[in-house]
C-alpha positions as CSV (number, residue, x, y, z in Angstrom):
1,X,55.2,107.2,45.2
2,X,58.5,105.9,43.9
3,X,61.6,106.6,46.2
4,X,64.6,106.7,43.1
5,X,68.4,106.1,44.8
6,X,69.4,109.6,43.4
7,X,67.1,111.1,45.7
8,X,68.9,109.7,49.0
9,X,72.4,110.5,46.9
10,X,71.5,113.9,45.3
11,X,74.4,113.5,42.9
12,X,74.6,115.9,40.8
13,X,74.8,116.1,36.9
14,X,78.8,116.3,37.0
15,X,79.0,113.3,39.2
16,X,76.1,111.4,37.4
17,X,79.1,112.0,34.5
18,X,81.8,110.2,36.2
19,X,79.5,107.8,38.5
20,X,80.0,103.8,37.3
21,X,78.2,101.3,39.0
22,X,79.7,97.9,39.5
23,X,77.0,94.9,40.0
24,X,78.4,91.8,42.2
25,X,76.5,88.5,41.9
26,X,77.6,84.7,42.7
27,X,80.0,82.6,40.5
28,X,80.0,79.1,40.6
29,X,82.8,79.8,42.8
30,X,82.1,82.0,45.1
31,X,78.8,83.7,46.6
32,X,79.8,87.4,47.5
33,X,77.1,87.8,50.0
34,X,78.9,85.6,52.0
35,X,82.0,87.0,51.8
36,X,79.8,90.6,52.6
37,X,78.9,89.3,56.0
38,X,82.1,87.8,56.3
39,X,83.7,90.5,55.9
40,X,82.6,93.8,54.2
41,X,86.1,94.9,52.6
42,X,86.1,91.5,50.9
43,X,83.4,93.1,48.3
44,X,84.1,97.1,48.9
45,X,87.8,96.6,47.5
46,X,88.5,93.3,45.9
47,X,85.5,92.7,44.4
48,X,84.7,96.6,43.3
49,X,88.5,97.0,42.4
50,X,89.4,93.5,40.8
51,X,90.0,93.5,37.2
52,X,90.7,90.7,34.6
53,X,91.6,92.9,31.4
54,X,88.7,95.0,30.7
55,X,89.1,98.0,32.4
56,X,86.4,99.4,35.0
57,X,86.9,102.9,36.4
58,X,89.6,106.3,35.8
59,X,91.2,107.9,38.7
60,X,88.6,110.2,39.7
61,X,85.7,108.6,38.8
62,X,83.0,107.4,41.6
63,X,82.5,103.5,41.8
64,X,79.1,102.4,43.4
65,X,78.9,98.8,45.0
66,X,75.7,97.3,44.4
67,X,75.3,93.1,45.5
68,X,72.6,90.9,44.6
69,X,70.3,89.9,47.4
70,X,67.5,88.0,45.0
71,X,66.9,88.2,41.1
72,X,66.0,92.2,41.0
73,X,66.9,93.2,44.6
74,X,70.6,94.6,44.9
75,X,72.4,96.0,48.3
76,X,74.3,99.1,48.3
77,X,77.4,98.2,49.8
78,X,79.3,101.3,49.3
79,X,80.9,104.3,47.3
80,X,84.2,105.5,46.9
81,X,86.1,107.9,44.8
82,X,89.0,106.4,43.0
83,X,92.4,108.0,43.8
84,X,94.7,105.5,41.7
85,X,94.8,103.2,39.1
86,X,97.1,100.9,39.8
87,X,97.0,99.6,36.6
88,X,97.2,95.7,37.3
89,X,95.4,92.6,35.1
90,X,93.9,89.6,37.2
91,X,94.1,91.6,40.6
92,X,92.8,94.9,42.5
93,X,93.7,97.4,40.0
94,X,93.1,100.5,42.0
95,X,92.6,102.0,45.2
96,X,89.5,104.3,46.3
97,X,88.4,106.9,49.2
98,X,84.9,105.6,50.5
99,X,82.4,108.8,50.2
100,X,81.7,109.6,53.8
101,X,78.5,111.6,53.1
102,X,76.5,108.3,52.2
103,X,78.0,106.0,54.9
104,X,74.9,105.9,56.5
105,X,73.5,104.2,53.6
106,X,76.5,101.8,52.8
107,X,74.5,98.0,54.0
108,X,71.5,99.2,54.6
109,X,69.7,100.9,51.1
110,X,68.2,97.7,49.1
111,X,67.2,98.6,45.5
112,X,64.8,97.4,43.2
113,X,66.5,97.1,39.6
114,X,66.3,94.6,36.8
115,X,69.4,93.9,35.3
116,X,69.1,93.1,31.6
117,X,73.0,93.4,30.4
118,X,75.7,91.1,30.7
119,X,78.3,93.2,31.6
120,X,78.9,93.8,35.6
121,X,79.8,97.7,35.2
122,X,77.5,100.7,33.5
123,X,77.2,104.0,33.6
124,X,75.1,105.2,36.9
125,X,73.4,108.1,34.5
126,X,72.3,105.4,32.2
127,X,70.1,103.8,35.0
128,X,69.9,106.0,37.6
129,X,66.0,106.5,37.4
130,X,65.7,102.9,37.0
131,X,67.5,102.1,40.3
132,X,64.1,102.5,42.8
133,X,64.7,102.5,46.7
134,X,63.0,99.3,48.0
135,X,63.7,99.3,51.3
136,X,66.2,101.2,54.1
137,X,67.7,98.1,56.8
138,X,67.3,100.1,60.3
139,X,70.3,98.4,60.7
140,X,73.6,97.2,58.2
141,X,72.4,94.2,56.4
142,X,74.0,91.2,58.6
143,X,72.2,88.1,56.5
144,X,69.0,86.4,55.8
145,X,66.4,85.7,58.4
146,X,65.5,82.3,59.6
147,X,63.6,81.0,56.4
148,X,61.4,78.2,57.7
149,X,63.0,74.3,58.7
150,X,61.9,73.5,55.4
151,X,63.3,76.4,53.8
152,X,67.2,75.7,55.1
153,X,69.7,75.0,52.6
154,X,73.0,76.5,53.5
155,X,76.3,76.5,52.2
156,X,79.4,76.0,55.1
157,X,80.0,79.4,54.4
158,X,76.4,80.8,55.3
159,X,76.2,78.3,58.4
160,X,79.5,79.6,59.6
161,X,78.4,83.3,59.1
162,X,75.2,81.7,61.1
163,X,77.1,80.2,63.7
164,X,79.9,83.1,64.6
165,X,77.4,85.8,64.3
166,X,75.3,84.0,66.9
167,X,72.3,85.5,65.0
168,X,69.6,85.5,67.3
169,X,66.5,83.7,65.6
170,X,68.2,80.9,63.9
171,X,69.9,80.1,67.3
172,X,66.5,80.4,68.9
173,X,64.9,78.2,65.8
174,X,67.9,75.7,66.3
175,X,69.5,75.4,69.7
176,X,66.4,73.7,71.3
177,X,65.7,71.4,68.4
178,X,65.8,67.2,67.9
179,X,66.1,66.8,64.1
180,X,67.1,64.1,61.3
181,X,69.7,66.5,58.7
182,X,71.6,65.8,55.5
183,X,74.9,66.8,54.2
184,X,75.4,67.2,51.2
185,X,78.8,67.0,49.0
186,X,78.1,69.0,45.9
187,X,81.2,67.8,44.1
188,X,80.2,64.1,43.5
189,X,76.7,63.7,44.8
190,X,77.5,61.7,48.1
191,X,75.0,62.2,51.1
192,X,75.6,61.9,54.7
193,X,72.4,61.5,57.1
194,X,72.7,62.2,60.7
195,X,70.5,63.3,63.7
196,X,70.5,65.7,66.4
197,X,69.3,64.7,69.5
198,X,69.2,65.2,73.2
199,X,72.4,62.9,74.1
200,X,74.1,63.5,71.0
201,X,73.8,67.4,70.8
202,X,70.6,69.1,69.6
203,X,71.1,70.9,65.8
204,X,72.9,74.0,67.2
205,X,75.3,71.8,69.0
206,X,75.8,69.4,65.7
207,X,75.9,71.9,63.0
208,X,78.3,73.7,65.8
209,X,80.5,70.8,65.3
210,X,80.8,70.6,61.7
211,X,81.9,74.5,61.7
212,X,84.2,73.7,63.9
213,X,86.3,71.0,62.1
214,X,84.1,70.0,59.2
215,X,83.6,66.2,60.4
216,X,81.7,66.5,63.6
217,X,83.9,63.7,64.4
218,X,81.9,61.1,62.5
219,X,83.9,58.2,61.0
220,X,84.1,58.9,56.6
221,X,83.8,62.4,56.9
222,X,87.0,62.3,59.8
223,X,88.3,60.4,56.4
224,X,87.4,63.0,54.2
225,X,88.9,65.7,55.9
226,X,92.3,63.9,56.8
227,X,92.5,63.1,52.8
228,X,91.3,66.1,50.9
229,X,91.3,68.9,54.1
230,X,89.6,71.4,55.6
231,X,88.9,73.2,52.7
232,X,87.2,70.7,50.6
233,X,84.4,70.7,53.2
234,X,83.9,74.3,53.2
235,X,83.9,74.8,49.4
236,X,81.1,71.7,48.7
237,X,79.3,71.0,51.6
238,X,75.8,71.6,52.4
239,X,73.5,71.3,55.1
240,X,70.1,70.9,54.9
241,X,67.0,69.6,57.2
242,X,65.1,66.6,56.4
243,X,62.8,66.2,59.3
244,X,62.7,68.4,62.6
245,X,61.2,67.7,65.7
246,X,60.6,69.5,69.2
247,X,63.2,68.7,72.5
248,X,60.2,66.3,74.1
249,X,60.4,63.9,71.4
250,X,61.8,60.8,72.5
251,X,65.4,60.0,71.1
252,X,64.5,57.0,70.0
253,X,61.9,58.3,67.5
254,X,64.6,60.4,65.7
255,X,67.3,57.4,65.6
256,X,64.7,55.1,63.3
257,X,63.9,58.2,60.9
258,X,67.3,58.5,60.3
259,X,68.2,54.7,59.5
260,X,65.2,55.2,57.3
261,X,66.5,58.1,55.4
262,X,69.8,56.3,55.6
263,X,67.8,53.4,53.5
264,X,66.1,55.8,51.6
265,X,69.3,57.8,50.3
266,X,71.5,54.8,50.3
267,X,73.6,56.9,52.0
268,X,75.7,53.9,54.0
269,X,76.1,52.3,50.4
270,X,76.5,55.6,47.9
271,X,77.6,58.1,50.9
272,X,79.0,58.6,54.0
273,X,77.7,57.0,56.8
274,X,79.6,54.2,58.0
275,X,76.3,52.2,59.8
């Protein structure tokens, strides 16, 4: 039997009349759900309260966060009731009392919904039996679980998030782990290939590194950062696994896969790695 969001939220039908939804979901800017784990206000005000020109909500009226966790799964992030329109273009345009009575919902109700219009706001009457409870987090949502070595593609955002959090099973998949890795610069295409191993730091260690001051203290991407800064590592770079191997594997072994990818990707020639 179907579980809809109105019956966790028993709104009734004068507050289905003044309820608006607002529906955040990655720019080619900016990924929200990282920002979310980041930091929850990022998406409860700026995002739910930002406005361009078209405006969202009317003091008094309920906005509901909803953020997209995969192409019909959204996260209820929170609901507030909005006190003042501040009545600003190209910033946070009002300011809102989050609903106590559903806190103990706000990270943790995922719903099932398939989104078919363009526009991020709607009425939550217009939907509201569309909007079907797919699962309650026994806990706030704090991130994706560790997907697979084959599986990880991460943004420096997401391996940040990874990395401060200390989430337990990507530190448990990683922190023990000899593996060949590539780092990718999204802006124009250039690769870096380097290894984790047992005198060099294992992946936790590396990808530590690289968190810490973007570089990792290899020799271009030391370049990189002194030239373009900080920030242009954390807005294009991405980190992925190529090959992953367990802590007996001899040193050695990983050192020749990587000269091969290196060969293979023409990374030393097209990309970053000095040798």
């Amino acid at each position: 039997m179907e579980i809809k969001l109105n019956d966790l939220l028993h709104f009734s039908g004068a507050d289905m009349d003044i309820a608006k939804i607002k529906f955040n979901q990655s720019s080619p800017d900016s990924n929200p759900l990282d920002l979310y784990q980041q930091d929850p206000e990022i998406v409860n005000t700026q995002w739910l309260f930002w406005k361009e020109q078209r405006r969202y909500f009317y003091e008094g009226q309920i906005a509901i966060c909803f953020l997209k966790l995969t192409w019909d799964t959204w996260l209820l992030t929170t609901i507030k009731r909005i006190t003042k329109d501040l009545n600003v273009s190209g910033g946070i345009s009002y300011e809102g009392k989050e609903l106590p009575e559903y806190k103990k919902y706000y990270g943790r109700v995922i719903v099932k919904f398939h989104k078919t219009f363009q526009t991020q706001g709607t009425y939550y009457k217009t939907v509201c039996d569309e909007l079907i409870v797919n699962q309650i987090l026994p806990a706030t949502f704090d991130g994706y679980d560790f997907p697979g070595y084959d599986q990880v593609r991460l943004s420096y955002e997401q391996l940040e998030i990874i990395i401060r959090q200390n989430k337990k099973d990507w530190r448990a998949a990683l922190e023990n782990q000899k593996a060949v890795y590539l780092i990718t610069d999204k802006n124009n295409g250039k690769l870096y290939v380097g290894s984790a191993t047992s005198d060099y730091g294992m992946l936790l260690q590396r990808w530590s590194n690289y968190v810490e001051n973007g570089h990792g203290g290899n020799i271009e991407l030391k370049k990189l950062v002194e030239e373009k800064g900080f920030d242009y590592v954390k807005k294009y770079f991405q980190y992925s696994i190529l090959e992953n191997y367990n802590a007996k594997i001899d040193d050695h072994i990983i050192l020749e896969r990587e000269s091969w990818w290196k060969d293979t990707l023409q990374s030393r020639k097209h990309g970053y790695n000095a040798n």
